[in-house]
Structures are given as structure tokens and as C-alpha cells.
C-alpha positions in Angstrom: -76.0 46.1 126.2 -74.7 49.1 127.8 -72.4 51.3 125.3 -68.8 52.6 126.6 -69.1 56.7 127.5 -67.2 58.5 125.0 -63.6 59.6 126.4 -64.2 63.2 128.2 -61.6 64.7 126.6 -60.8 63.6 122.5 -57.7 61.4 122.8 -57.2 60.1 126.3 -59.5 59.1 128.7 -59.8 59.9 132.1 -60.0 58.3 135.6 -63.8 59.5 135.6 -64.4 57.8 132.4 -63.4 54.1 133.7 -64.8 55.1 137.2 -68.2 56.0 135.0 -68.0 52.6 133.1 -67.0 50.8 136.0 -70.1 51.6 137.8 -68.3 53.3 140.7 -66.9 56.4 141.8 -63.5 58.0 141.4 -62.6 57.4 144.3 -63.1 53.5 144.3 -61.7 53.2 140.6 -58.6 55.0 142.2 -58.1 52.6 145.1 -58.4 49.8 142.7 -56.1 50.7 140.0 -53.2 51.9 143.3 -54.1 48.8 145.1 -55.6 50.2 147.7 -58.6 49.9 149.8 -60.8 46.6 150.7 -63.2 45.7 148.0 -64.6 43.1 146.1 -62.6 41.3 143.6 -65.2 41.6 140.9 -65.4 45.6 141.7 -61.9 45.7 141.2 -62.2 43.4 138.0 -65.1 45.8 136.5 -62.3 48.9 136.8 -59.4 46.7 135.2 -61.5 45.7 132.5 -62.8 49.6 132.0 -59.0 50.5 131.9 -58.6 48.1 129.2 -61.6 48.7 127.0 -60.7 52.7 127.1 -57.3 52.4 126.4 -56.9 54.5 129.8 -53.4 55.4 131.0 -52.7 56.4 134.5 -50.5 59.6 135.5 -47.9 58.5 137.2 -46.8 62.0 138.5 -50.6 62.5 140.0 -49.8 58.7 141.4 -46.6 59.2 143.0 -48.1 62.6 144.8 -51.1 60.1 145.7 -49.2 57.2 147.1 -45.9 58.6 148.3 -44.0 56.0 145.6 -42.2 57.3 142.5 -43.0 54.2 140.9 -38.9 53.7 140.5 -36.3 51.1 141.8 -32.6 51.8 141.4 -30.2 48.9 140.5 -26.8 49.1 141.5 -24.2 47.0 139.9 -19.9 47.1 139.9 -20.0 45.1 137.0 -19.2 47.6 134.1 -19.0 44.8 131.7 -22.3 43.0 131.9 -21.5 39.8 132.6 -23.5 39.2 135.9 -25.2 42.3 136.0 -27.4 42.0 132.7 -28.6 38.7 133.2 -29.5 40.1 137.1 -31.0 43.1 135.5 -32.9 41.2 133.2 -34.9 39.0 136.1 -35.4 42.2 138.1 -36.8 43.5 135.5 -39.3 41.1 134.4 -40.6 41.1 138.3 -41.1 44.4 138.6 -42.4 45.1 135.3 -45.7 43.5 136.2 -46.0 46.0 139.1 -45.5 48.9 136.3 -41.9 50.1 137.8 -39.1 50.8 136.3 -35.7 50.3 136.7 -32.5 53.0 137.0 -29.3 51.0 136.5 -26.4 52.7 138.1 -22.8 51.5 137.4 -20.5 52.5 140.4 -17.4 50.4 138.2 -16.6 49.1 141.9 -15.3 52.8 142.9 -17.0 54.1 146.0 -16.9 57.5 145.7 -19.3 56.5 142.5 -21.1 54.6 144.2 -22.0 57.5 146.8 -22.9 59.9 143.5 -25.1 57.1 142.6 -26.5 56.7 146.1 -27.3 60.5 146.4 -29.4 60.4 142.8 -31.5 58.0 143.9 -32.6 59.3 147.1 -32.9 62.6 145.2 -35.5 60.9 142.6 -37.0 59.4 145.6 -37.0 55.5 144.6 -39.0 53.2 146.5 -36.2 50.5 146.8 -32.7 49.1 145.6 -31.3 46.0 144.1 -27.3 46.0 144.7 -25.6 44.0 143.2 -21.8 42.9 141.5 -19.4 40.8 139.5 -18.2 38.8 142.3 -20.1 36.3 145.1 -17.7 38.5 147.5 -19.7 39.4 150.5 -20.0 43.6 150.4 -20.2 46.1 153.1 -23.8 47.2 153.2 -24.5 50.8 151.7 -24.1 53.7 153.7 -25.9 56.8 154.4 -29.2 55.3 152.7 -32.3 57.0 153.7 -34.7 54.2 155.1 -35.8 52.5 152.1 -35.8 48.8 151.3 -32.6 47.6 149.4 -32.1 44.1 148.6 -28.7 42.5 147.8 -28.4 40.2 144.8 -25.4 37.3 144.1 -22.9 39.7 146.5 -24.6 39.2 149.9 -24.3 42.2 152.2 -22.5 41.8 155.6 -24.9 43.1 157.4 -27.4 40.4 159.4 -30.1 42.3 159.0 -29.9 42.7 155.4 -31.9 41.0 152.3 -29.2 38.9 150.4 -30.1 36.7 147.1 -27.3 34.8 145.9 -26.6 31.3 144.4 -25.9 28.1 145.9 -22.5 27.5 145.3 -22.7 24.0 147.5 -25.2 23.0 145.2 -23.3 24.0 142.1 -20.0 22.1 143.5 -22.2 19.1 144.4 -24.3 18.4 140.7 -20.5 19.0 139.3 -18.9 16.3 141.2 -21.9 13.7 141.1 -22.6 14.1 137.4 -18.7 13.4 137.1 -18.8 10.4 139.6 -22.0 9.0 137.7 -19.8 9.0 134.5 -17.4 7.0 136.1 -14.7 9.2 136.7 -12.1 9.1 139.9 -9.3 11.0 139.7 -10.9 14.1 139.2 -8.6 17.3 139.1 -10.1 21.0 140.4 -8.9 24.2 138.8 -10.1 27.0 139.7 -9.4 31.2 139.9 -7.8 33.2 142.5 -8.1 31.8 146.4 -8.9 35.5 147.5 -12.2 35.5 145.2 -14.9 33.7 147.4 -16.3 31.9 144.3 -12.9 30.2 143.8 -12.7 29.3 147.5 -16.6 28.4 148.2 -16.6 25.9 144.5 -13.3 24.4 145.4 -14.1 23.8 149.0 -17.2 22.2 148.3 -15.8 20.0 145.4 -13.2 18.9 148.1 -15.5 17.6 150.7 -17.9 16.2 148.2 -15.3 14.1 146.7 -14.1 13.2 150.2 -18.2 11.5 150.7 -17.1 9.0 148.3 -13.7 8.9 150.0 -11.8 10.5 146.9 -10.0 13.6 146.7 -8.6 15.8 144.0 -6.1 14.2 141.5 -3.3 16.0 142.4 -4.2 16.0 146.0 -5.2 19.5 145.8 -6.9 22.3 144.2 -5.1 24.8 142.0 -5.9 28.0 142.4 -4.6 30.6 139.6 -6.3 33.1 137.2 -10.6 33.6 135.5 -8.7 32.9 132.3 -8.2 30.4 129.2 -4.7 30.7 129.8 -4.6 29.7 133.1 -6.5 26.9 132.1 -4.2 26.1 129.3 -1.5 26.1 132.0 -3.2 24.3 135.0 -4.0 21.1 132.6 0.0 20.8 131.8 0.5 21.0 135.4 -2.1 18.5 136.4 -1.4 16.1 133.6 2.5 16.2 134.7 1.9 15.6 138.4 -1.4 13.0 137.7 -0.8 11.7 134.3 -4.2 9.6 134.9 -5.9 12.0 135.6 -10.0 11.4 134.2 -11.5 14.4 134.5 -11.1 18.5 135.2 -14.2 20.7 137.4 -13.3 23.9 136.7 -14.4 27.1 138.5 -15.5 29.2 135.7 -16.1 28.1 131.6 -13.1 30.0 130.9 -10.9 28.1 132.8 -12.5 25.0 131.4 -12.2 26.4 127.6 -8.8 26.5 128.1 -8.1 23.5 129.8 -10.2 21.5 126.9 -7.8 23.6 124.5 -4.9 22.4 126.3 -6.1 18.5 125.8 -6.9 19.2 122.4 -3.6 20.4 121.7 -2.0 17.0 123.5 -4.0 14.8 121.4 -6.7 13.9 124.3 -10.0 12.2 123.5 -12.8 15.2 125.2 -14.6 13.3 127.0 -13.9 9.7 126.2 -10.4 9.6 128.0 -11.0 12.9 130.1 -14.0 14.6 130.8 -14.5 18.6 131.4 -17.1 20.8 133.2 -17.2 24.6 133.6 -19.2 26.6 135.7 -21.4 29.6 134.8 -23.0 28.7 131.3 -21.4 31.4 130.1 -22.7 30.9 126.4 -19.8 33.0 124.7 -17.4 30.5 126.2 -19.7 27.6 126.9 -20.7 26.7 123.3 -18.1 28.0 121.5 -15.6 25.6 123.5 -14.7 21.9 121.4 -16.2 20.1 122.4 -19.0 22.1 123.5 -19.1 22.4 127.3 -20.5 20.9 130.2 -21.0 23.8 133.1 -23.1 24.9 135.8 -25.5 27.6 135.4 -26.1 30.0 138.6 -29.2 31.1 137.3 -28.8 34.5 137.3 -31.6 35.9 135.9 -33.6 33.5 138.5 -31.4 35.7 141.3 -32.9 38.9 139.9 -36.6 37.7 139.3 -36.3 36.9 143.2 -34.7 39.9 144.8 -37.1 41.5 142.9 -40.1 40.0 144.6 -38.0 40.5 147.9 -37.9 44.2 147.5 -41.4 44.5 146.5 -42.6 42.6 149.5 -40.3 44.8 151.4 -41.6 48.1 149.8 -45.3 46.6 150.3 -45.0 46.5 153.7 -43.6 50.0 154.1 -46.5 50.9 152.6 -48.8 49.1 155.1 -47.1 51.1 158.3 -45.2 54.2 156.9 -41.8 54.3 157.2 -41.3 51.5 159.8 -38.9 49.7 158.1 -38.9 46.4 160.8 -42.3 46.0 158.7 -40.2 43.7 156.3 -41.2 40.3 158.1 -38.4 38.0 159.6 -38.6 35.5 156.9 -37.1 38.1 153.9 -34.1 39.5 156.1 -30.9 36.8 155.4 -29.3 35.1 152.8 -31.6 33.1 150.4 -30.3 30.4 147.7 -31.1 30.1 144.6 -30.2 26.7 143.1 -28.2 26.2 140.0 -28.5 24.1 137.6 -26.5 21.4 135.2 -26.3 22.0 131.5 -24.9 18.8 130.0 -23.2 19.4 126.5 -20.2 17.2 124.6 -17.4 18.0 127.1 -18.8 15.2 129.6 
């Protein structure tokens, strides 16, 4: 059995040392560790496992002048708080981390003179893509005066046709809502929601309406109430409902802090949560979700799922710049558009 060479240098070991282990040249351990070059997968194995065995750590500076990439990806988000963006963040980064790349998160705090100060920074580091995205499902203007890279939109779609949106399925979300409500039994099912300029608000509550109205229901008031992303307009809407449709049997509310409220608000009344009226939230928001009595019911979006996939959207893109140069119609027909990510039902107490 053939013994590893000794590093060439004490400490680190060099690209000659896996190339010499390998049983190829430089050149060939180089294309396989960049991904370039046709060879055979077990020549490529043999370098991999040489990297491995001698602990052998690429430059990445020598790499970027090599391929043309910096190795970066720059994530732009308005949400200041978190909320959406962390979770998004989190999925981007668990996609890109297995291609070595790292992430610059850029807050723009939804100002777009920010934004543009972010926009010239990472052109000036050179990233290879970006993943935009917000704290709203608001469709955005596509950004401007971006050098042709690949950029990728995630949960805010862009306006722009041409452009790579990742968002979730807000039909989908409004749909396992309703049925898991109908399934229980309930009827006379009320839907409050935040403000009617938000397109969550509008998308959720429209799609609630015409789902009830395939089993030839509607809302229990005979509309939707639209108001505030707060307890206390939850607090409020139940009085409201409850006074207008006293029999009301259950609430689908746009966001889990509308619902926490609303359960508060039955609470306070005296009402049985869920036996005489059910509750279900939307965005498994733990903070609010579990810390609700009863616990609650709610629809996840799956946002880390969003940025896991726009992710491997812009690293297809970015692939195939690589392929032709800086031909950015490279990026095959099937990635431009909007894509869905499906959400899913949490079922706690509240239902």
C-alpha cells in the first residue's frame, strides 16, 4: 500500500500534493476540484478523496482569478426584523453551502436609496448572483442598474416576466385551511385577515372565498374583514364577527397574530377553543403559534423551503453563465417565472 507524500510545505498542503497522490497532474486535479473539464468519475473521485486525506484547502483568491467567480452570492432582504428573511436566509444558505459559497446579507430596511448602496457593493465585490427578497408577498419592481448577473427573487416575485420568482402558494395555503375546517365539520366559517392593500391579505382571503363557495358556503358574515397583522385586530374582528354571526363555528385568519388574538378574544367570552369554535392562523409563526391557548392551528409557507430553492435556481442560473460567458439568455426557459412552493398544515389544539 502506497504511503501519502508528505505535505510540500510543513502545515498546508498544496494542489501538487493531491494532484501527486491522485495520480494525475495539476492541471487535472484543478479541473476536478473547479468542476471543470470532462473526465472520469473515479479520476475525479481519486482527487476528492486526496483532498480529504491531506486535509488540503483550496485558495479561493487563486480560484476566483481562475474561474472568473468570487465564490459569493449577495442576499437582499427589506425585512429588518427577521421574520421572513431569516428563515429564507437560512434555506439559501444550506443550498449554497454545499457548493462552498457564501452569503452577503444586505438589509435595504425597504428604503431604495439603500437598496442602490447595497446594489453598488455587490457588484463592486463582484458576486456571482443575488437572492432578493422581503417581508411582504407584494410583487416588487425588479432591481435596477444590475450588471448582468443572475438574481433570483424569493417570496416577493419580481414584476418583470423574465425574471426568476420563488414564492409560496398562497391558493394552496387558503385551500388546506378551509378543507381541514370543513372536514371538522365546521360551516359558518368567519375570515379575518390584515390590510386589503397587502397582497397576502387579498390573495388568502380571495382564495378562502371561492373555496368555501365549492361547497356552496361563504364567509359567516358574508364577507371578509380586512383590518390590521395584529392581536388587537384580532381581539376586535372576533367581537365584530360574533355580534353580526353569533353562530359563527370557526375563524381562518390571515396571519397567527390575528388568530392569537382572536382565540384571546374567545377566551375572554367564555368560548370552548375548539369545541364550540375552531381557530387557524397562517404562517407557523412559533413565537405566536405555540404560545397561543390553545396552542394554534396555522399554515406554514415553508420558508426556509423558498430559500433552499431559489438557491438551486440561482446556481443553475450562475452554472450556465459559466457554460457560455456572459450570455445571460443561457438560463433555460424552464427557471425564468414564478415557481410555488407549497405550504403546509400544522395541526395543534386550536382546531
Amino acid at each position: 500500500m502506497t504511503s501519502a507524500p508528505r505535505p510540500s510545505s510543513a502545515g498546508r498542503a498544496k494542489l501538487a500534493d493531491v494532484a501527486a497522490l491522485a495520480g494525475v497532474s495539476v492541471g487535472t486535479a484543478s479541473k476536478a476540484l473547479n468542476g471543470g473539464g470532462r473526465m472520469r468519475p473515479e479520476t475525479r473521485q481519486r482527487v476528492l478523496d486526496a483532498v480529504e486525506s491531506l486535509g488540503f484547502r483550496p485558495n479561493q483568491h487563486a480560484q476566483s482569478l481562475h474561474t472568473g467567480r468570487s465564490w459569493t452570492v449577495g442576499l437582499m432582504t427589506t425585512d429588518g426584523i427577521g421574520r421572513f428573511s431569516t428563515p429564507v436566509l437560512l434555506g439559501a444558505e444550506d443550498a449554497l453551502g454545499a457548493g462552498k459559497i457564501s452569503v452577503l446579507l444586505c438589509d435595504t430596511r425597504g428604503d431604495s436609496i439603500r437598496e442602490q448602496h447595497h446594489l453598488r457593493n455587490l457588484m463592486d465585490r463582484r458576486v456571482d448572483g443575488i437572492i432578493v427578497t422581503g417581508r411582504r408577498t407584494d410583487p416588487r419592481p425588479p432591481l435596477a442598474g444590475v450588471d448582468p448577473i443572475p438574481i433570483v427573487y424569493a417570496l416577493s416575485p419580481s414584476t418583470g416576466p423574465a425574471d426568476t420568482s420563488v414564492v409560496s402558494d398562497d391558493r394552496g395555503g387558503a385551500r388546506l385551511a378551509v378543507e381541514h375546517l370543513l372536514a371538522a365539520g365546521r360551516t359558518r366559517i368567519a375570515h379575518v385577515t390584515g390590510p386589503e392593500h397587502h397582497a397576502a391579505a387579498r390573495d388568502r382571503a380571495r382564495h378562502a372565498v371561492e373555496h368555501l363557495g365549492r361547497s356552496s358556503l361563504r364567509p359567516a358574515t358574508g364577507r371578509v374583514h380586512f383590518g390590521e397583522w395584529s392581536e388587537a385586530w384580532g381581539r376586535r374582528a372576533a367581537d365584530a364577527v360574533l355580534r353580526t354571526a353569533p353562530d359563527t363555528d370557526a375563524f381562518f385568519c390571515g396571519n397567527d397574530q390575528i388568530a392569537r388574538g382572536v382565540a384571546d378574544a374567545l377566551r375572554e367570552r367564555g368560548v370552548d377553543v375548539p369545541g364550540d369554535i375552531a381557530v387557524v392562523g397562517y404562517d407557523n409563526w412559533d413565537t405566536m403559534a405555540l404560545a397561543c391557548r390553545p396552542p394554534l392551528t396555522t399554515i406554514d409557507m415553508d420558508l426556509t423551503e423558498i430559500g433552499r430553492i431559489a438557491a438551486l435556481r440561482l446556481l443553475e442560473a450562475i452554472d450556465a453563465e459559466d457554460e457560455v460567458g456572459t450570455d445571460t439568455d443561457a438560463e433555460g426557459p424552464g427557471s425564468r417565472g414564478v415557481h410555488t412552493v407549497p405550504c403546509r398544515l400544522v395541526v395543534r389544539e386550536s382546531s
